[in-house]
C-alpha positions as CSV (number, residue, x, y, z in Angstrom):
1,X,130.2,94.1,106.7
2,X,126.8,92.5,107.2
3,X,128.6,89.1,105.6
4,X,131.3,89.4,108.5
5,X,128.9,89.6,111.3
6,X,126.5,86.1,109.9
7,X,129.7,84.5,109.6
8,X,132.0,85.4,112.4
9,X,128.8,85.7,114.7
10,X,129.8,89.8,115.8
11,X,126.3,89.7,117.5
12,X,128.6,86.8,119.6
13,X,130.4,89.6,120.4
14,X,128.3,92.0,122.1
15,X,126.8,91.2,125.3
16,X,123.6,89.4,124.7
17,X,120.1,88.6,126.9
18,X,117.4,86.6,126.8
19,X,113.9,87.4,127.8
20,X,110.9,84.9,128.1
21,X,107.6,86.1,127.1
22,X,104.8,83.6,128.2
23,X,102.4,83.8,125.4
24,X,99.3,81.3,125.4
25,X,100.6,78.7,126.9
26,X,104.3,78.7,125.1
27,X,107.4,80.6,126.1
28,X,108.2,82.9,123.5
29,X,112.2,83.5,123.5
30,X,113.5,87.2,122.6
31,X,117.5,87.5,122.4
32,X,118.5,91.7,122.6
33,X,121.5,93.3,122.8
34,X,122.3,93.7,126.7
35,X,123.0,97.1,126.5
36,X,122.1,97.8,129.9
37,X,123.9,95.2,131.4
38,X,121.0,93.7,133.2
39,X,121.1,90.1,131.2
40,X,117.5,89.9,131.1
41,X,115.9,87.2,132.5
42,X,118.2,85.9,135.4
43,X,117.9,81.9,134.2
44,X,117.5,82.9,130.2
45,X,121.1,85.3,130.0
46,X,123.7,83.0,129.3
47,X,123.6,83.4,125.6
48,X,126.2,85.1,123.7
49,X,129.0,86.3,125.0
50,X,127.2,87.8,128.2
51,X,129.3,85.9,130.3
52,X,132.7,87.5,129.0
53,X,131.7,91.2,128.9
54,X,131.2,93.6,131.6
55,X,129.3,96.7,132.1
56,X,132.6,98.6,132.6
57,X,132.9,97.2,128.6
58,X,129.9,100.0,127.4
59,X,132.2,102.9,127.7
60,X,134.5,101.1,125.1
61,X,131.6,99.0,122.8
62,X,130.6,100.3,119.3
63,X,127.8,99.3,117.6
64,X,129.4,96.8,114.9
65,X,126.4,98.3,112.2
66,X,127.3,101.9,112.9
67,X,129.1,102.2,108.9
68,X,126.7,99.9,107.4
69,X,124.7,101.4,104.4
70,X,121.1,102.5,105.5
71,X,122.2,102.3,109.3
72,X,120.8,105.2,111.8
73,X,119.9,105.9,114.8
74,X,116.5,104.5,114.7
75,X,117.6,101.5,113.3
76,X,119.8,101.1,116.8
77,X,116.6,101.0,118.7
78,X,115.5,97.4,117.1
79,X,118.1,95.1,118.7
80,X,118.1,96.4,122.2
81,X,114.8,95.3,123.7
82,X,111.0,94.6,123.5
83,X,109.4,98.1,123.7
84,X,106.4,98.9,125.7
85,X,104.1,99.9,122.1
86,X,104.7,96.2,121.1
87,X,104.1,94.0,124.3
88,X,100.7,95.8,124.1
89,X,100.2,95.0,120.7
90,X,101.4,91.6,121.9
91,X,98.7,91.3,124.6
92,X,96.0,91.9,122.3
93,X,97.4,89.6,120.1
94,X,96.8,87.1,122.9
95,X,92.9,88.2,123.7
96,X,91.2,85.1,123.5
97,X,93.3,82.6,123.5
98,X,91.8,80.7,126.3
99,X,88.6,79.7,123.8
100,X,87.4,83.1,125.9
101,X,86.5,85.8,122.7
102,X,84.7,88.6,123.9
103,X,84.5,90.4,120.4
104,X,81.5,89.9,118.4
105,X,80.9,89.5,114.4
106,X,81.6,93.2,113.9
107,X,84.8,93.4,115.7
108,X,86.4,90.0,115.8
109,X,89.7,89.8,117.8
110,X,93.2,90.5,116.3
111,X,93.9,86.8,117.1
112,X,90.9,85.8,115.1
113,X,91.6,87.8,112.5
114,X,95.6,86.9,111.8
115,X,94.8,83.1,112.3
116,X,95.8,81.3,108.9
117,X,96.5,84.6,107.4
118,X,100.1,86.1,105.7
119,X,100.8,88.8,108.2
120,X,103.6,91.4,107.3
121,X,105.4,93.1,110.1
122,X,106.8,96.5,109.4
123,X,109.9,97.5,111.6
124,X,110.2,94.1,113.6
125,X,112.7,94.7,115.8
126,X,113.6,91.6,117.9
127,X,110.4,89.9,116.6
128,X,107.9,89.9,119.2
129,X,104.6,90.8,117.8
130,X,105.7,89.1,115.0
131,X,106.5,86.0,116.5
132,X,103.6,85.9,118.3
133,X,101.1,86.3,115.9
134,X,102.8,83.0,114.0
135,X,102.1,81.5,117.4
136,X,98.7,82.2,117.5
137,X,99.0,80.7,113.8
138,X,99.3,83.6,111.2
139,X,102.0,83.5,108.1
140,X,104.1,86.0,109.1
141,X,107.1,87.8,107.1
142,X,109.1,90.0,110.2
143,X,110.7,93.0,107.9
144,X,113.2,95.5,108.9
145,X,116.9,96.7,107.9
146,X,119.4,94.2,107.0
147,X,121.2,94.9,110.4
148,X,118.4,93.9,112.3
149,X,117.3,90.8,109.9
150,X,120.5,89.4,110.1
151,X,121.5,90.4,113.7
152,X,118.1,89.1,115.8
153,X,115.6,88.5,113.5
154,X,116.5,85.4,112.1
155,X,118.4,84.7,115.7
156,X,114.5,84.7,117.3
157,X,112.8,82.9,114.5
158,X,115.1,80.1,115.2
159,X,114.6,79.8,118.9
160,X,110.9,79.6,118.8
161,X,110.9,77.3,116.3
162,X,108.4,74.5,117.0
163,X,110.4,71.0,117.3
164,X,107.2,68.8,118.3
165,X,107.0,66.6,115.0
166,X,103.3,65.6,116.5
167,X,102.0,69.2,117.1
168,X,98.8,69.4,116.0
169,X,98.6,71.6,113.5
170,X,95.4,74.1,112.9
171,X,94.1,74.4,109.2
172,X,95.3,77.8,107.2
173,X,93.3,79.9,105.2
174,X,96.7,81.3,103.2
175,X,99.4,79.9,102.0
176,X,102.6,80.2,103.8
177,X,105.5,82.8,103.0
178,X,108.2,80.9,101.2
179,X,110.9,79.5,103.5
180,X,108.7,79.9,106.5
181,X,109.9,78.1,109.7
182,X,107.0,76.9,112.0
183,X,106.4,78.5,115.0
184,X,105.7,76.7,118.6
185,X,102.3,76.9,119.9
186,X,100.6,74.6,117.8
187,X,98.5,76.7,115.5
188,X,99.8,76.5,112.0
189,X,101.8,79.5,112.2
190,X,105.1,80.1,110.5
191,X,107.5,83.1,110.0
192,X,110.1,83.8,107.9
193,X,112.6,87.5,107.9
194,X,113.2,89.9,105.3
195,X,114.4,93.3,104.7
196,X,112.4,95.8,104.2
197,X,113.7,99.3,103.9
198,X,110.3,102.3,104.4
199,X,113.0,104.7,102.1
200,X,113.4,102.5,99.5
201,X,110.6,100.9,97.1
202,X,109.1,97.2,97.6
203,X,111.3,96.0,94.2
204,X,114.9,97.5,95.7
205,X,113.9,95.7,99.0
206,X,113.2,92.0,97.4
207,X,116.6,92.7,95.3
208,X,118.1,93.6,98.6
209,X,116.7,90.4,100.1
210,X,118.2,88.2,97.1
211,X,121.6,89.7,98.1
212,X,121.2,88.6,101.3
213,X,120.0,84.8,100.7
214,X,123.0,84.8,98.5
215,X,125.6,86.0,100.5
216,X,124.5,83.3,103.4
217,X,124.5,80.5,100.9
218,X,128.1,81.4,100.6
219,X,128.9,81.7,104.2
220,X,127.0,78.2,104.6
221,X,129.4,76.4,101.9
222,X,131.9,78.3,104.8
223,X,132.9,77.8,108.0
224,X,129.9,79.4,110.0
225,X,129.9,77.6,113.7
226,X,126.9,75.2,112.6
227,X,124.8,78.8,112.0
228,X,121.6,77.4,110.7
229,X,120.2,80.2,108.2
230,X,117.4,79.6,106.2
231,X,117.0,79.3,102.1
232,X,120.7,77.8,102.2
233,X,119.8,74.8,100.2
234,X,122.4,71.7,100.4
235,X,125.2,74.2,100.3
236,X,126.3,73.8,96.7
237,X,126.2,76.4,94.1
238,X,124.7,74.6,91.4
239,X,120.7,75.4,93.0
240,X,122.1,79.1,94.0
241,X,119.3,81.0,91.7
242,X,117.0,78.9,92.4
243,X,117.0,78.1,95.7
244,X,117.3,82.4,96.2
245,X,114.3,83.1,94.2
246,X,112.3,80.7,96.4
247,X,113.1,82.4,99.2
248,X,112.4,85.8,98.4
249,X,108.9,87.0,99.4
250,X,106.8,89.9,98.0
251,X,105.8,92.3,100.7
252,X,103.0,93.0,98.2
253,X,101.1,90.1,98.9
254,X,100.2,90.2,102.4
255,X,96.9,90.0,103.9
256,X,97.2,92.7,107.2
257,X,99.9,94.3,108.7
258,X,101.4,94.8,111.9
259,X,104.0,97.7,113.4
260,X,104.8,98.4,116.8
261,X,106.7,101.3,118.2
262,X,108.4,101.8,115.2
263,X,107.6,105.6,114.8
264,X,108.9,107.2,117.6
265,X,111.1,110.1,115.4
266,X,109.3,112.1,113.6
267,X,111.6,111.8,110.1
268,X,110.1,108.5,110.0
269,X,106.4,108.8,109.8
270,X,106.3,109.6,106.2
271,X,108.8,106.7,104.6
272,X,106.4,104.6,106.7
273,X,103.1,106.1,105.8
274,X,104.4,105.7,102.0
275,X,105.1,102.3,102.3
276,X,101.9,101.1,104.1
277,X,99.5,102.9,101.6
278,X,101.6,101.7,98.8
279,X,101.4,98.1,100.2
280,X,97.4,98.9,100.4
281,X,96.7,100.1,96.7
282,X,99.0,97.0,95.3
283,X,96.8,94.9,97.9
284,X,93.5,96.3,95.6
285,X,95.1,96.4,92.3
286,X,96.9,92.9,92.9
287,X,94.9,90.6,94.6
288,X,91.2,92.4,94.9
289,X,91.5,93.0,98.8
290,X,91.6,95.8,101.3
291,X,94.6,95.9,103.4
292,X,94.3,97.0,107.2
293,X,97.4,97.9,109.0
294,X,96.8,97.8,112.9
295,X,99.6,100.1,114.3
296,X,100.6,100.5,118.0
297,X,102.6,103.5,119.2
298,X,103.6,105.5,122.5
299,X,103.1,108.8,122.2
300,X,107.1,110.1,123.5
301,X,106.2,114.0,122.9
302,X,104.5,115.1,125.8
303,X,102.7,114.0,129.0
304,X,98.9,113.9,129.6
305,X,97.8,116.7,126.7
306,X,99.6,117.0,123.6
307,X,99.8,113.1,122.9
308,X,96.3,111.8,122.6
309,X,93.7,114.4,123.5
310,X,93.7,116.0,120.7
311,X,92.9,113.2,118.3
312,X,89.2,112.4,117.8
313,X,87.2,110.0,115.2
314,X,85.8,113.1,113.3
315,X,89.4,113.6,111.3
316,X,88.1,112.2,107.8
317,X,90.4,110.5,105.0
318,X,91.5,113.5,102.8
319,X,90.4,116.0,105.3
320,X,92.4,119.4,104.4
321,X,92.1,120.3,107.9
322,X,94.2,116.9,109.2
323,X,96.9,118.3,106.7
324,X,97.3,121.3,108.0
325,X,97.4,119.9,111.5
326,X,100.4,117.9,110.4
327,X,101.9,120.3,108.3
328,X,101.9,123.0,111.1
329,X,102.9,120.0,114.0
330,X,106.1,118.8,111.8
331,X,107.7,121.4,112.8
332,X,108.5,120.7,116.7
333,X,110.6,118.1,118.4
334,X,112.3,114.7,117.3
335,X,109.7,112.8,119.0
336,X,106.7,112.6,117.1
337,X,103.0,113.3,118.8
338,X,100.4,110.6,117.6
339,X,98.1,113.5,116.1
340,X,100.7,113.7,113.7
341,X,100.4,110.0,112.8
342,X,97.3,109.7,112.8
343,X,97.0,113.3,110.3
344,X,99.8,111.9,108.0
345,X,97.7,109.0,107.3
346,X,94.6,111.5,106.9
347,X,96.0,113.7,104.2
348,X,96.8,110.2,102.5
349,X,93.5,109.4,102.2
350,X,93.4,106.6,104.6
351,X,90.4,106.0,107.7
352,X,91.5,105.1,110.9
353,X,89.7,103.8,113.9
354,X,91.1,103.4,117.9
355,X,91.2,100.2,118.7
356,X,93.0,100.8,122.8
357,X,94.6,103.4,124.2
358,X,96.6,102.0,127.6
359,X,98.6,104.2,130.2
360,X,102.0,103.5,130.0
361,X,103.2,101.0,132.8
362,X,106.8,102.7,132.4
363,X,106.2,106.5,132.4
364,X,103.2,108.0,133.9
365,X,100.9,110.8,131.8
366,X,101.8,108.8,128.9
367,X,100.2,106.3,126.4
368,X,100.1,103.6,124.0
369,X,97.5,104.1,121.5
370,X,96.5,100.7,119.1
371,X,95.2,102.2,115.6
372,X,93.9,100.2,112.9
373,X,94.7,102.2,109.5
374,X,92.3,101.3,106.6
375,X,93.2,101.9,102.8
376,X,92.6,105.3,100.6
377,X,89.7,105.1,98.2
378,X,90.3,103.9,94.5
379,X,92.3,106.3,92.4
């Protein structure tokens, strides 16, 4: 069970890598599941267990999530690596970090506009874009499926944790997500983990969270290796509800979000299309704003024509021809073509603007495309 692995550290038991990501002047550190069995970054891949596992061991290894409720495929992809769709997203993150903005008054940077801001991250993974965007001092809440919270979110939070009691810390336009830690690079940024599950509705997810911060301030009144988890209190029970409460966030009242590489099947582009336009109306109803989500994905369907070609700036929120384009597309293969994200928002209502498209450094012919997805008009 979930409770197992925090407590008798399973993710200890799977071969484990480090990778360092330099990121504005820091080192960001990423800890994956090794399952390739290349241990990352030659001086960074002594952590875990890699030392005690082989790559003769893969043949034999099963993921120790496989049973849990909620747990797929997909969900497998977010503890193995950083994918190509979110270093990009991470490299834009870092535009201008050097003092050096090239964007002007209409189109400030993505750093600019995340600085001092709560930033949720749909689909996290092992944190990256996440993490980075608390670097370059947003408030940001890194969401996924329990699995993935508990087995390398909060792992990653914790090792770019900033430990300089003298950092100079940048003024914030937001306040913080509750039980935030801060985040190296001396901007102001913190980040905190949460689940977050796209089939499930914001309230089931923020009761799933309160499960959670329960069942590790039980492990830490245990014997947990020195595991430092946070919203664990002083260990007693006598805070429990309280301390649990303060440390669950609501998704609801986030400022932008971020997603990276976190629709690459097609079943999952309308659980996540649902939950980012149901984020954006409670944005409007809730706290008066609109809510951009700023999306990058690699188009895995086909090389060169099918992926990006066929998308252009004249598909309008609402259009009925974009819905008909995705209805008639759904039917093909398991990986999804970005004309088919970018229609699924459309027949939701929402814009949508280019902001890159890159060629893909791994696999020639294809591309990572950077979207930002604005909100539906008023009901």
């Amino acid at each position: 069970s979930p409770s197992q692995r925090a407590g008798e550290g399973d993710m200890a038991e799977c071969r484990l890598a480090t990778d360092v990501f330099p990121f504005c002047g820091v080192n960001l550190r990423i800890v994956r599941r090794d399952i390739s069995g290349d241990g990352g970054d030659a001086e960074d891949a002594s952590t875990g267990a890699a030392s005690n596992q082989s790559a003769d061991d893969d043949d034999d290894w099963m993921d120790p999530n496989f049973f849990d409720e909620g747990y797929s495929v997909a969900a497998t992809t977010g503890f193995c690596r950083v994918w190509e769709g979110a270093e990009v997203l991470t490299r834009l993150l870092e535009e201008g970090c050097d003092g050096d903005d090239d964007s002007d008054a209409s189109t400030p940077s993505l750093r600019s506009r995340v600085a001092g801001k709560r930033v949720l991250e749909l689909g996290s993974g092992v944190g990256l874009c996440g993490i980075a965007a608390a670097s370059a001092g947003a408030h940001v809440m890194c969401t996924d499926l329990e699995a993935v919270v508990e087995g390398v979110l909060y792992r990653n939070i914790g090792e770019n944790t900033s430990t300089d009691d003298g950092e100079v810390q940048a003024a914030s336009s937001s306040r913080p997500w509750s039980a935030g830690e801060r985040i190296k690079g001396g901007n102001g940024g913190t980040c905190v983990a949460q689940v977050l599950d796209w089939t499930k509705s914001i309230d089931d997810a923020m009761v799933a969270q309160g499960r959670l911060c329960r069942r590790r301030r039980v492990l830490s009144r245990e014997d947990t290796g020195g595991a430092r988890w946070p919203c664990i209190g002083d260990g007693t029970a006598a805070d429990d509800d309280d301390v649990v409460a303060s440390c669950v966030n609501d998704p609801r009242d986030c400022e932008l979000v971020m997603a990276a590489e976190c629709l690459w099947l097609r079943e999952l582009v309308d659980p996540f299309c649902n939950t980012v336009t149901s984020l954006m109306r409670a944005a409007r109803e809730r706290n008066g704003i609109e809510l951009p989500c700023v999306l990058s994905f690699r188009d895995r369907s086909s090389k060169d024509g099918g992926g990006h070609a066929e998308v252009t700036d004249d598909v309008s929120p609402g259009d009925a021809s974009a819905a008909a384009l995705s209805s008639s597309s759904r039917g093909g293969g398991a990986f999804v073509p970005v004309r088919d994200v970018v229609a699924a928002f459309a027949e939701r209502g929402c814009g949508w603007r280019t902001v890159r498209v890159s060629p893909s450094t791994e696999d020639a012919g294809y591309h990572v495309h950077v979207f930002e997805i604005t909100p539906p008009p008023p009901r």
